[in-house]
N, C-alpha and C positions, 0 to 999 in steps of 0.2 A: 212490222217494225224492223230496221235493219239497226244491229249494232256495229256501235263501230270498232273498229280493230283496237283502238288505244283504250277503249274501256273493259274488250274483251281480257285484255293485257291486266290490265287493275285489279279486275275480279280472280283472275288467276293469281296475282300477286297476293292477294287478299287469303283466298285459299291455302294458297301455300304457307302465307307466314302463319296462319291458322292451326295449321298441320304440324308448323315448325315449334308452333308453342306448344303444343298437346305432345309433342314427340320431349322437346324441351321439360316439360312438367313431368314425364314418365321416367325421364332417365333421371333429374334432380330426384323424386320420389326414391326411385332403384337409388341410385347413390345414398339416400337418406337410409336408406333401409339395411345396407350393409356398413354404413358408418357407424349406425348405435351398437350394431353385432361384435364390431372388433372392441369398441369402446369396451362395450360389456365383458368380454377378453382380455381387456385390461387390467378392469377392477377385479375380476375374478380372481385373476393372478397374482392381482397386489393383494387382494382379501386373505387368500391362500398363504399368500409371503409372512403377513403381521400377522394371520393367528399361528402360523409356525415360531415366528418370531417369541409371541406371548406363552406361547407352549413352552418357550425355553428359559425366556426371564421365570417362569411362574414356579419352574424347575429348582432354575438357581435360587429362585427367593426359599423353597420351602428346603432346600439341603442348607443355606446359609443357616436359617433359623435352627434345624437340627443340630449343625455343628456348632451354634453359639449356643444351646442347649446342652449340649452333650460340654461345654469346657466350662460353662455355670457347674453343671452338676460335680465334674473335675474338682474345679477349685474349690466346690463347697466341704466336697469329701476331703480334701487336704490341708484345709483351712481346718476340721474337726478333728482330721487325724494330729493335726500340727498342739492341738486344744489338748488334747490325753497324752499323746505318747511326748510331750516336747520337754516334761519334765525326766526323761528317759535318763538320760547319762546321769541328772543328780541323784536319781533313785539309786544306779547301780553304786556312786559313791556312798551312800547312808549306808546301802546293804554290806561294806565295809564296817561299819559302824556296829551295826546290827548283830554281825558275826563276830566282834569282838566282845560284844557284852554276853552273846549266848554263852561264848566261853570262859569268861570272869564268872558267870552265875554255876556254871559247870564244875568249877575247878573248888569252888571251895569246899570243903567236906562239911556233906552234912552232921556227921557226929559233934564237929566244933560248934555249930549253932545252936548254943546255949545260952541261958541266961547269963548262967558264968561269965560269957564272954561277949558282954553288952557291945560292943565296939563291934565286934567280925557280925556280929547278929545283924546291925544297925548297918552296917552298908552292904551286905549280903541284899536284905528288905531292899532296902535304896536301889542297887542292880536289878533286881526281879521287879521292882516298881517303873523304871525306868524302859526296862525292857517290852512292860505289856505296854506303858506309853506311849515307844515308839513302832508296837505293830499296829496298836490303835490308829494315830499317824496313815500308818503306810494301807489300812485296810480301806479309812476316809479316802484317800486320794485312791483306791483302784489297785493299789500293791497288797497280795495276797502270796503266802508261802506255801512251796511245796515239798511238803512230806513224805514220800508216797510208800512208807514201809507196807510190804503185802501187796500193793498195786501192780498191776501187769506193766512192762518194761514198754517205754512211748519214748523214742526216741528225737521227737518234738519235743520233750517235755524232761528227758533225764538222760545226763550222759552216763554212760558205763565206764568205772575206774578198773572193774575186771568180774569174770565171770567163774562160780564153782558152784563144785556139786554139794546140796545140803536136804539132808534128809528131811522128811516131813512138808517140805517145799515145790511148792509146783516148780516145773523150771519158765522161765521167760517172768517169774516176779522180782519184785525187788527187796534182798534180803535186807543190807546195810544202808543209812544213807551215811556219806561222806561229810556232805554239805548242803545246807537246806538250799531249794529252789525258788525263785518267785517268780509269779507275773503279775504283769499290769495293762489292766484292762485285757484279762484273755490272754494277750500275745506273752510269750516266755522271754522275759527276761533275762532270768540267766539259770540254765537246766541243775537240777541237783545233782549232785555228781553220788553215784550210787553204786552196790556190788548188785548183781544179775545171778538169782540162781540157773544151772545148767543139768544138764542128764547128766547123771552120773556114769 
């Protein structure tokens, strides 16, 4: 059997485009195969990118929450300090008050209180009645007075009017007081004003 030239032609043509597609389907494959790689380069980058991202919102959320924590706890402390000490300035005016009566009940001589003398008796009483009323008063609200005869010298708590030497005396206590001291709620109000023994 002889073929002929124009079908030998076909059959090569045939092969070839055969070739052509097998050659075609290798490199479409090849391309497929480096195209999901960068893809995947992508997402990994972008993966990378938003949990860096979320690492830093998650930052800022948990220092927000702190520092609105931290100005609750602020203001709740100054909302309370505001609750005790807010009656502060009137206390120091009473203790005006307060120092006036210790010294009307001071000044009048005991020997005059007498039956004798029903009238000086009767408001003498009245002053000393008055007087434990209004430490009562001031002990209710938080105001407590300081005395510190014999007490070691705290310079928080008691200013020195002056300093000598006395026998029988430790030195650094407090021999006289001037004027009594208070405080309220703890914090000193207004320091007693006192003498300080010293070495002789």
């Amino acid at each position: 059997l002889r073929t002929s030239p124009r079908l030998l032609c076909v059959a090569t043509q045939q092969k070839n485009t055969g070739q052509n597609l097998e050659e075609d389907q290798t490199q479409s494959q090849n391309e497929q195969k480096v195209e999901p790689s960068s893809a995947e380069k992508i997402l990994t980058e972008e993966k990378a990118k938003l949990e860096e991202q979320l690492k830093e919102v998650t930052d800022k959320y948990k220092r927000a929450l702190a520092d609105a924590e931290n100005v609750r706890q602020r203001s709740q402390k100054l909302v309370e300090e505001a609750k005790l000490y807010g009656i502060q300035s009137f206390c120091k005016d009473l203790l005006e008050v307060a120092d006036i009566l210790e010294k009307a009940t001071e000044s009048v001589p005991k020997e005059e209180i007498k039956d004798e003398n029903p009238h000086l008796k009767s408001l003498y009483e009245g002053l000393v009645m008055t007087e434990l009323q209004i430490q009562k008063v001031f002990k209710k609200h938080g105001l407590l007075r300081l005395n510190p005869v014999g007490a070691k010298f705290d310079p928080y708590e008691h200013e020195a009017l002056f300093h000598a030497p006395m026998e029988g005396k430790e030195p650094g206590t407090i021999a006289l007081v001037s004027k009594i001291g208070y405080k309220l709620h703890g914090r000193t109000l207004r320091p007693a004003l006192v003498g300080v023994v010293k070495d002789a």
